[in-house]
N, C-alpha and C positions, 0 to 999 in steps of 0.2 A: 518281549525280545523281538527286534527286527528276524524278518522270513527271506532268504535270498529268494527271490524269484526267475526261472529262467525263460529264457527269450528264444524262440525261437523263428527261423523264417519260415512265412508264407508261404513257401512255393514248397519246399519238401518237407518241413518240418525241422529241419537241422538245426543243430544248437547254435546259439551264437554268441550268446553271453548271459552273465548272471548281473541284477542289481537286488538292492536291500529295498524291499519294504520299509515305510513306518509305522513308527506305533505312536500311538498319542504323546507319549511324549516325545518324539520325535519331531512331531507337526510343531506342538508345545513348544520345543526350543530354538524352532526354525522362526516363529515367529516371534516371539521373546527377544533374537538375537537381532532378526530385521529391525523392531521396531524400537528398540534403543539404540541401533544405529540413525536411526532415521528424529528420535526425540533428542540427539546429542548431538547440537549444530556444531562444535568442534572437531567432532569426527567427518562431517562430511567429507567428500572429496574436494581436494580442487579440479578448476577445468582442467588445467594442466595438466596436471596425473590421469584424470579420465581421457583427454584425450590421448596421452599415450597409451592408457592400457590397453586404448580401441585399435590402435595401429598395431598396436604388436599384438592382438588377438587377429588382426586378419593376417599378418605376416606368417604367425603360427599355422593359420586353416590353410593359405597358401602352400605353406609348402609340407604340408601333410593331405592334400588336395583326393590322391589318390584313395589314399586308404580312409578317409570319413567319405566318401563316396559310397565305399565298396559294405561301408559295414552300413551307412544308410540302405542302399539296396539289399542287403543280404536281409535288414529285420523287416523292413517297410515294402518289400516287392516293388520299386521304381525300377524301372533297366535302369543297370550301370551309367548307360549312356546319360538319359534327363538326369540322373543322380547327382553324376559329373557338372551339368549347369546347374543345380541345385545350388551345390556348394560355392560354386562359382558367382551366383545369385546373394547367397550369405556374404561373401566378400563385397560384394558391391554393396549390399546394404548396410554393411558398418561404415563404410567408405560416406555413403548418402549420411547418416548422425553425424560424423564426425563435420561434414560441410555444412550441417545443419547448425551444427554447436559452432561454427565461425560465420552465420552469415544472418543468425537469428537470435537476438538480445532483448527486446523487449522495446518500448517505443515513447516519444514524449504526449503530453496529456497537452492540447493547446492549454494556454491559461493567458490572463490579460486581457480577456474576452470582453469582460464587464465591470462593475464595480466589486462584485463580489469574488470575482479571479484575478484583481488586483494583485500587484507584487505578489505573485506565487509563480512556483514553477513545480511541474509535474513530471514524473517517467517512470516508467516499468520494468523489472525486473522479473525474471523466470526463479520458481524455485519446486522440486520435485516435490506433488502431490504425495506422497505416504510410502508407506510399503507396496508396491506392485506383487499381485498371485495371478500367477500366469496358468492356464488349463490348456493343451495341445492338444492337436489332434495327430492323428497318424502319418497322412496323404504325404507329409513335406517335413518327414521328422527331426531334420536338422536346420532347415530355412525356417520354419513355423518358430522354434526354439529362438535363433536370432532375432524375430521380428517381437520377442518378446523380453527377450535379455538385451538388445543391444543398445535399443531406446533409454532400458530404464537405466543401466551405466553412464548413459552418455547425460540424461537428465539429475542422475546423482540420487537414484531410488534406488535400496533394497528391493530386489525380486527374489521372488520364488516363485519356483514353478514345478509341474505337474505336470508329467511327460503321459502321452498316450502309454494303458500297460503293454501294448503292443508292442511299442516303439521305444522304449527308455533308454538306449545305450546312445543315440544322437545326443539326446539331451544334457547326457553326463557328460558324453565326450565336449559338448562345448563347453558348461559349468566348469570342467575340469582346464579348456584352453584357458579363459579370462583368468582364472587363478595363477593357473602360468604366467600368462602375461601382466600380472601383477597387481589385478584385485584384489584385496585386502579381503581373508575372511570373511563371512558373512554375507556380504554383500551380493553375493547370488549363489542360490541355492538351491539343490534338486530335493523332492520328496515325493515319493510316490506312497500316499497312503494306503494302509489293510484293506479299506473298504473303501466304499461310496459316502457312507455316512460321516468318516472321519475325514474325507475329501469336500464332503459338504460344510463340515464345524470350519473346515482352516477358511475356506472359498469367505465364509460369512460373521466370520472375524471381525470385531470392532477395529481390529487395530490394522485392519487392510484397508487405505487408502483409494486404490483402483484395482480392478480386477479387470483382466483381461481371457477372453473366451474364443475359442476357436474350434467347432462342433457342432453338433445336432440341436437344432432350433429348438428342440421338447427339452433337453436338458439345459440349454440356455438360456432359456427365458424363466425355466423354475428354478434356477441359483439365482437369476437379476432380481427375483420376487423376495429372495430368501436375502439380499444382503442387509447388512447394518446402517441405519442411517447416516449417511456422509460418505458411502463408499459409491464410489465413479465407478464407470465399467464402461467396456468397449466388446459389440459380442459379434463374432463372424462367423456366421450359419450359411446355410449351403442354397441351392438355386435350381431350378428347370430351365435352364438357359431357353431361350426364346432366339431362333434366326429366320430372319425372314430374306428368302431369294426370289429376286424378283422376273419377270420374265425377261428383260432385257439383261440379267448377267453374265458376268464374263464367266463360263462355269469351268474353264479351263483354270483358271485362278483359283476361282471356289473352294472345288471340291476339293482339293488337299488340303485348303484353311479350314474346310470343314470336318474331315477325314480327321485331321489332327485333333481338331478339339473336340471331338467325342470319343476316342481311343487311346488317347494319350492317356498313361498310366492305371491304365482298363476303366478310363471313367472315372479315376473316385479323385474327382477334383470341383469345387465348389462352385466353379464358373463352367464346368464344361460342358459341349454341346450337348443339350438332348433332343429339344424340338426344331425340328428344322420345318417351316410353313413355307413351301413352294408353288407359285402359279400353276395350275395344274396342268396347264401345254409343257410343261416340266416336271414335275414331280415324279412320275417314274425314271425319265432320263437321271436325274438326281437320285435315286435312290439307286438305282444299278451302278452307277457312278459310287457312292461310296460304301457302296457292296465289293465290288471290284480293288479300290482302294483298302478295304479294312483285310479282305481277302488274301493280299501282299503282305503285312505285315507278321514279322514272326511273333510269334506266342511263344512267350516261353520262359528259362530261367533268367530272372534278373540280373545276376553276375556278367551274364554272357553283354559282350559286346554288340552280335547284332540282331539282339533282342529289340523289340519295336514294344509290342506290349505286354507284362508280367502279371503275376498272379492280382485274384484278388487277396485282400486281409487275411480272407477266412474262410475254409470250406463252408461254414453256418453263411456266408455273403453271397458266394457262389451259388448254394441252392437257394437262396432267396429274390435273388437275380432272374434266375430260371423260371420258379414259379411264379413270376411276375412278366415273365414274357410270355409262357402256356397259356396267364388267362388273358393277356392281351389277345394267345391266337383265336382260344377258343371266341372270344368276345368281336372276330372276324378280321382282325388284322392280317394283311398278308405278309406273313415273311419273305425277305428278300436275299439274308444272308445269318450265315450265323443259328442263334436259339438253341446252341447248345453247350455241353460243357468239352473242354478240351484235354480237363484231367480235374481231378479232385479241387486244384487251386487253381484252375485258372476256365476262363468261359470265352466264348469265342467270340469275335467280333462280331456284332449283330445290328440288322436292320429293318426294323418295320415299318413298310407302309398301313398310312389309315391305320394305326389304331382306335377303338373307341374312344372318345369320350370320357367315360368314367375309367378306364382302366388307372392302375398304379402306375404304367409307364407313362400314361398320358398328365396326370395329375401331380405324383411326390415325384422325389430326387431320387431318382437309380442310382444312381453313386456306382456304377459298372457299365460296361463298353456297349449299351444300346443305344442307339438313336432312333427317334421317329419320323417317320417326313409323313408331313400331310398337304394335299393340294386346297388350294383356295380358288377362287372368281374372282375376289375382289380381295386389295389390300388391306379395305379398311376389317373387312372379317377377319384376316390372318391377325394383324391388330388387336383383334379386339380378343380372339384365340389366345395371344401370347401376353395380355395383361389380364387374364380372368381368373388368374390362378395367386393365392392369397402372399407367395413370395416374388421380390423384384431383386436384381443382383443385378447382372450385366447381358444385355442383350446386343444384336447384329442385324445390320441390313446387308445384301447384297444388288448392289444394283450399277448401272452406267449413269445412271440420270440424278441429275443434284438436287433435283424436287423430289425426288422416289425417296431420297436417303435423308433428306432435311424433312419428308412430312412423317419420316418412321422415326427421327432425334425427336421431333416433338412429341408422336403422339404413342409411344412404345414407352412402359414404365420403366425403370433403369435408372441406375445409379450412374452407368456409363452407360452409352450407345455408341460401338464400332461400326464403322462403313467399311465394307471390302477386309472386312480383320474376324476373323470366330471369337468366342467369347471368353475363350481362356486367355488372352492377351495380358498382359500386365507387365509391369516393371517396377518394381518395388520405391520408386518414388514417387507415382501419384497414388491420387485417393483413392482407396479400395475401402467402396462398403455396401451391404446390403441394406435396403430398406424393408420395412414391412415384417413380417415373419423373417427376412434372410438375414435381420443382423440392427444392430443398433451403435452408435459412435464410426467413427472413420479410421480405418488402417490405411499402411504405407509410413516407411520409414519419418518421415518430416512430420505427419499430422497424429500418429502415435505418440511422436516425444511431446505434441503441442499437448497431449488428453494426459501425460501424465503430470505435467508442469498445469502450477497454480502460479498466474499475471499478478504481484505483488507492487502498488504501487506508494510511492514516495510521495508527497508534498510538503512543499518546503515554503515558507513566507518569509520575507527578509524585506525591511525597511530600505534596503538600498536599490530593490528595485520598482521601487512606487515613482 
């Protein structure tokens, strides 16, 4: 028998809602029900029906804009405010499918080439790769959900998906809008299974098509090992962002581009600042600077409007956070701001100079509101600092000089490289992906509907055109 489980916020513990557990049979009938929709080309949708249900699922988010805001912040700790362009962020991304599905059909094959592509003619059609099972993470618990439901509707795949247990009430709340708006049963579905182990049976399912992954590199690369032959996957793991500020920056610009993207949502964002590599005729200047900066911003309850940065997940985050900047200190780093806790859920804007080497903060993903800055000599060391470590995602240059920023495009590993932009930057129409340990296949609205559509093509021979 399903278990209600309750949800509570981050920041004091308050209740916020209850969802149901599954039980294997549960999992069982979710996929059952996916995949004979998906074996019965009768049922499919048409485009037409899918692109209405897209329009009137963002019509719906629209104008309930407010309140899935307020309940993402209340279970996920994002201030109200990011919360607010979260949702806002969701709307624009169905918007992006929807002009994906009018402007992207599939392509002709040359043919006529030779004697043996004589009278024929070729072209391609899109058709949705299988069942989609979708894994969330917490950070973006109602954006993360869209970028995983709104592709597979719009390409005409069954989804299900697996809400962070943190986070589960975004998740339903959108599952529950597309129904509204006129998805047929079945076709997207939430489950949050008992355990890990019967999250693991669904994840590596024969009859899942592509799986998509949005989490921690160690559990995303042991489900990619675990799936069934013929299942595709797309996996989005997290980063040590790498910024390099040069001696000629405009640090007036900077450091608020920078401030932002290691503070924003206390850190636990996949692309946000950690390492910042500074000329060292700057690197204190720069670090007092977003000492000063993080120092401004309020801590505090997420509801609240002029909250700047909210809890972490979890007191267990918060002291692991901590104990991870004590041995940075003990290991000689000097603290600049911050290194403490502010309350049970929430830790304080923090900045260290030079840490070690080997420390945690220098090496893995904080996933919380530290930054490091370290001074260099030479660019090509900072360089050589910001790709020695075994994950690549997105890194930054800061500089005035076009050669400064064109020899750090080239020689900085990255999926993207920003000039003059920190590394949280995005927009949910380009590529977003991690290489290396940070992630495998490509996100972003346009190139998720491409990973879950299979290019089906036609040729045709006819005597009449020989």
């Amino acid at each position: 028998m399903s278990a209600m489980v309750d949800v509570y916020s981050p920041f004091d513990g308050a209740p916020v809602g209850q969802v149901a557990t599954a039980t294997p049979e549960d999992v069982e009938r979710a996929l059952s029900t996916a995949h004979a929709l998906f074996r019965d080309r009768r049922q499919w949708l048409p485009k037409q029906q899918r692109l209405a249900i897209l329009k009137r699922a963002a019509e719906i988010i629209g104008s309930r804009r407010e309140e899935i805001a307020r309940q993402a912040a209340h279970e996920g700790g994002k201030p109200l405010k990011d919360s607010l362009v979260e949702v806002d962020r969701g709307i624009d991304g169905i918007h992006t499918c929807i002009e994906e599905m009018r402007t992207r059909a599939g392509h002709v094959i040359p043919m006529d080439l030779n004697a043996t592509s004589a009278g024929r003619v070729a072209f391609t059609q899109f058709e949705p790769i299988g069942v989609v099972v979708g894994v969330s993470a917490f950070n973006h618990p109602f954006n993360l959900v869209v970028h995983q439901v709104a592709p597979a509707v719009a390409v005409g795949a069954p989804v299900i998906v697996k809400p962070a247990a943190t986070t589960p009430l975004s998740c339903k709340t959108l599952i529950d809008i597309f129904l509204e708006a006129g998805l047929p049963p079945g076709w997207a579905q939430m489950v949050l299974p008992q355990d890990l182990d019967l999250a693991t049976r669904m994840v590596t399912d024969p009859r899942v098509g592509f799986f998509t992954f949005i989490g921690s590199a160690a559990v995303g690369w042991s489900l990619r090992s675990k799936l069934a032959p013929g299942t595709r996957c797309a996996l989005e793991h997290g980063g040590v962002a790498p910024v390099i500020v040069s001696h000629d920056a405009d640090l007036a610009m900077a450091m608020p581009r920078i401030a932002r993207g290691a503070f924003w949502h206390a850190g636990q964002a996949c692309v946000g600042v950690q390492r910042v590599f500074c000329h060292r005729s700057i690197a204190s200047d720069v670090a007092q600077g977003l000492a000063a900066l993080g120092n401004k911003m309020v801590i505090g309850n997420p509801l609240s409007m002029s909250t700047d940065v909210g809890p972490l997940i979890s007191h267990k985050e918060v002291d692991r956070v901590g104990r991870w900047v004590d041995d940075a200190l003990s290991g000689g780093a000097k603290l600049v701001a911050g290194g403490k806790k502010v309350s049970a859920s929430c830790y304080a804007n923090t900045v260290l100079l030079d840490p070690p080497g080997d420390a945690d903060v220098t090496r893995k993903e904080v996933f919380g509101p530290v930054v490091c800055v370290y001074g260099y000599e030479d660019i090509d060391a900072a360089i050589a600092m910001s790709n020695e470590l075994p994950y690549s995602f997105q890194a930054a240059v800061f500089s005035r000089d076009i050669d400064t920023a064109m020899h750090c495009y080239r020689h900085l590993d990255g999926t993207a490289i920003m000039v003059n932009e920190n590394t949280l930057f995005r927009v949910d129409w380009m590529p977003f992906a991690g290489a290396r340990v940070s992630g495998h296949g490509v996100g972003g609205m346009p190139h998720t509907m491409r990973e879950m559509q299979t290019e089906k093509m036609m040729v045709w021979r006819s005597d009449a055109l020989t």
